[in-house]
Each structure stands twice: as structure tokens, then as C-alpha cells.
BALOBA-1460 file (C-alpha; in Angstrom, 3 decimals):
// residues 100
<rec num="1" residu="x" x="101.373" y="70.878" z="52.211"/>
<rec num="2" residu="x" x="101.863" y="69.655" z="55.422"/>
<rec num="3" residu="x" x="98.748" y="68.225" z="57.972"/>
<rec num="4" residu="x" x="98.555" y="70.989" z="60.346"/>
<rec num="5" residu="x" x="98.338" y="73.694" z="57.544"/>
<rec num="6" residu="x" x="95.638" y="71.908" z="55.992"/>
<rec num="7" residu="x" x="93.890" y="71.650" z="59.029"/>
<rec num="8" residu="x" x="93.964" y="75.036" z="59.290"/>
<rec num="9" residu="x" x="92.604" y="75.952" z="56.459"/>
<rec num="10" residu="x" x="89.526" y="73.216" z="56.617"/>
<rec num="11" residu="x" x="88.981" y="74.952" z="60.238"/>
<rec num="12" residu="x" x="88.972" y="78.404" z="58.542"/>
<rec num="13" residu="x" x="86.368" y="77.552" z="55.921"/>
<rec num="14" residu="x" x="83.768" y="75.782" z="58.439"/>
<rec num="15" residu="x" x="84.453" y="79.098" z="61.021"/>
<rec num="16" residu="x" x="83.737" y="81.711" z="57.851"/>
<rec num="17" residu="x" x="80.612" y="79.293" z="56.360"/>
<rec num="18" residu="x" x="79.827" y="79.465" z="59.380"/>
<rec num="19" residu="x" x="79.432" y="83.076" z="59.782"/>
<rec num="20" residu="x" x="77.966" y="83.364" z="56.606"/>
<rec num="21" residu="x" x="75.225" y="81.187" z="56.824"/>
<rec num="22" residu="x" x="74.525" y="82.912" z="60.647"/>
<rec num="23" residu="x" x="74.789" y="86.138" z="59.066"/>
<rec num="24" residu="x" x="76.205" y="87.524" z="62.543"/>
<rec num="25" residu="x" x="77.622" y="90.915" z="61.271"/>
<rec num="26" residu="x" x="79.615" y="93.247" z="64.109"/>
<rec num="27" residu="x" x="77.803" y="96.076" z="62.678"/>
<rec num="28" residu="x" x="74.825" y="94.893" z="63.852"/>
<rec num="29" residu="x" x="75.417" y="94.050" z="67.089"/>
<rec num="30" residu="x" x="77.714" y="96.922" z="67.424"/>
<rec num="31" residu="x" x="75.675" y="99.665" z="66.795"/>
<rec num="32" residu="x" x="77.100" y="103.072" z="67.778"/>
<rec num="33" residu="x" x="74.518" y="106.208" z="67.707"/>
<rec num="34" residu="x" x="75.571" y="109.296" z="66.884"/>
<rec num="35" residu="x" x="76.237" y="112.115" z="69.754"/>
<rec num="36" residu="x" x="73.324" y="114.467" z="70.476"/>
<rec num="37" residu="x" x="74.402" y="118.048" z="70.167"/>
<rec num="38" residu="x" x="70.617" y="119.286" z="70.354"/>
<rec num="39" residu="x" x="70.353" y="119.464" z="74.412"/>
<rec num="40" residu="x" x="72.316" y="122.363" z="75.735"/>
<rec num="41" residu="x" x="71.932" y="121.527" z="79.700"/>
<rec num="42" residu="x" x="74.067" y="118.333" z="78.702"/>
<rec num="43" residu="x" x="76.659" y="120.332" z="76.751"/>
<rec num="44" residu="x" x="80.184" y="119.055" z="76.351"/>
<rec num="45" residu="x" x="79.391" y="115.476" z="78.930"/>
<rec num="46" residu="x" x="78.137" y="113.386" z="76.074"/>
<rec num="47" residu="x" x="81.849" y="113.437" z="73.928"/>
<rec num="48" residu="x" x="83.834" y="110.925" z="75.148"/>
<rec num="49" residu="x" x="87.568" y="112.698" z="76.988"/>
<rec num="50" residu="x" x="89.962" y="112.221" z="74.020"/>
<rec num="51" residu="x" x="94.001" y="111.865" z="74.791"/>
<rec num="52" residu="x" x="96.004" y="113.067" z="72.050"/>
<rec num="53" residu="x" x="99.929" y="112.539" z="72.617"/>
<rec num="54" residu="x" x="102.526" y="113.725" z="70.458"/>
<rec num="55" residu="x" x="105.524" y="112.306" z="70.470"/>
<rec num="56" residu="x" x="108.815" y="113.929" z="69.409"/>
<rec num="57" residu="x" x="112.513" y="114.030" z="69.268"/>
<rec num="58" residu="x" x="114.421" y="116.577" z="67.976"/>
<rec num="59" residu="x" x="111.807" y="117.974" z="65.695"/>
<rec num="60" residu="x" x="112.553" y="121.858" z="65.532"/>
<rec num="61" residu="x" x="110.746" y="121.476" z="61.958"/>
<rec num="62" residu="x" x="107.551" y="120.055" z="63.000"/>
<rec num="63" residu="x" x="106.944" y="120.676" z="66.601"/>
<rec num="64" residu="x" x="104.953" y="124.079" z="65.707"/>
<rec num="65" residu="x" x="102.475" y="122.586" z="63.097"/>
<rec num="66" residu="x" x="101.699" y="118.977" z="65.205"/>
<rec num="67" residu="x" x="100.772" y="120.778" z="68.150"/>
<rec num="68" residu="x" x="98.871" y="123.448" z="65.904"/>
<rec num="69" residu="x" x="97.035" y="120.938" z="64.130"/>
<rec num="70" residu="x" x="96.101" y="119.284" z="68.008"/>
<rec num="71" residu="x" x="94.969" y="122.547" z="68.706"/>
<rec num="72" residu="x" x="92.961" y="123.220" z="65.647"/>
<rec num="73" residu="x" x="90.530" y="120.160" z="66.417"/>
<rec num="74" residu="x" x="86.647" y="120.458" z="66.745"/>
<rec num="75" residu="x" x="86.420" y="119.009" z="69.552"/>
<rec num="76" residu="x" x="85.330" y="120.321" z="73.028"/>
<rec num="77" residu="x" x="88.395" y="121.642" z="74.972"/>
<rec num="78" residu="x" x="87.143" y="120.254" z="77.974"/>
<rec num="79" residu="x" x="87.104" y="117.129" z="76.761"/>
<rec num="80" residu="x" x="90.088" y="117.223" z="74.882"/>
<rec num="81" residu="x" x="93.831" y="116.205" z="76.955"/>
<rec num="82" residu="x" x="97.174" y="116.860" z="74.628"/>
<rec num="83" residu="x" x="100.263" y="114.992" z="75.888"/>
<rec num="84" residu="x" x="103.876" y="116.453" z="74.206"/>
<rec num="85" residu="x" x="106.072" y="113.389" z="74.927"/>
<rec num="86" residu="x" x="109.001" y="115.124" z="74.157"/>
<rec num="87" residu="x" x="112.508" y="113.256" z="74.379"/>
<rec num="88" residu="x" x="114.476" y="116.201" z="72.908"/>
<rec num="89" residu="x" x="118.451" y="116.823" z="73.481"/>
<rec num="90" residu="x" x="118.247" y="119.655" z="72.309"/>
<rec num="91" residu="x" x="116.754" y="122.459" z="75.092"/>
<rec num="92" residu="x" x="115.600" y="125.020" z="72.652"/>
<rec num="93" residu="x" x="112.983" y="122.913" z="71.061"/>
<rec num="94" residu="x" x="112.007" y="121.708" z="74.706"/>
<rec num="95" residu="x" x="111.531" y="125.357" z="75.506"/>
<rec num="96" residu="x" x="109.667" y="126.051" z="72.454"/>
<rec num="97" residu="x" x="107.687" y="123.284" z="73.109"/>
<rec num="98" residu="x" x="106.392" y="124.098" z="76.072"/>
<rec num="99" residu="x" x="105.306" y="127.420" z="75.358"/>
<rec num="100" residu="x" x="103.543" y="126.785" z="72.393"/>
């Protein structure tokens, strides 16, 4: 084993002991509170706008069910943008995509 891997690994152990003996946990310090859906004047404005892209190419199979599952989310439609990145050849499945 050379020097530098071994250093590396006696770096490693002080850094995790380290963060053992701190006890510094992420979930901790990170603490995320659920969304309030009990105050109707705020509505939809408390979920976060969610981007949901969808990349294809040539899919004729699939196109119909990914964007159908997109669709089918619970989440607010206001807050929800879905991106078809379609690089098709084809321009019946571009067609199809767009309607649907």
C-alpha cells in the first residue's frame, strides 16, 4: 500500500470519529416540516413549482403512458410545469406528442 493511500484512509477515520463523537447528524440540522394543507386562503403557494421533463426519442410505445403518468400526479397543476424534450425523427410521434 502505497503512502498517499494510507494517508487517506488515517484522514478518513479521524474525519468519521470525528463525526461520531460530535454526533452532528444532517437530519438534525436539516429539518424539513411537512406542508400545511389546513389553511385554504394560502392554497396551492406553499408546494414548491415542480419541473417534470420527459425526454424521448423515437418512443411511439411509451410516449402515451410517460406523459399519462406526468399527468396523473397529485400535485397542484399550478404548481406543476411538464417539459416533452422530444428529439424524434419520426413526425408522427412528434405530432402525437404534442397533442396528448
Amino acid at each position: 500500500m502505497s503512502v498517499l493511500l494510507f494517508l487517506e484512509r488515517l484522514y478518513m477515520a479521524v474525519v468519521i470519529a470525528g463525526v461520531r463523537l460530535l454526533r452532528r447528524r444532517p437530519e438534525r440540522r436539516y429539518r424539513c416540516d411537512p406542508i400545511p394543507d389546513d389553511d385554504p386562503e394560502l392554497g396551492s403557494a406553499t408546494f414548491p413549482v415542480v419541473l417534470v421533463q420527459i425526454p424521448m426519442f423515437n418512443e411511439r410505445e411509451v410516449y402515451q403512458l410517460s406523459i399519462g403518468a406526468v399527468c396523473g400526479l397529485s400535485w397542484p397543476s399550478d404548481r406543476l410545469v411538464v417539459q416533452v424534450l422530444d428529439d424524434s425523427t419520426d413526425p408522427v410521434i412528434k405530432v402525437h406528442a404534442k397533442r396528448e
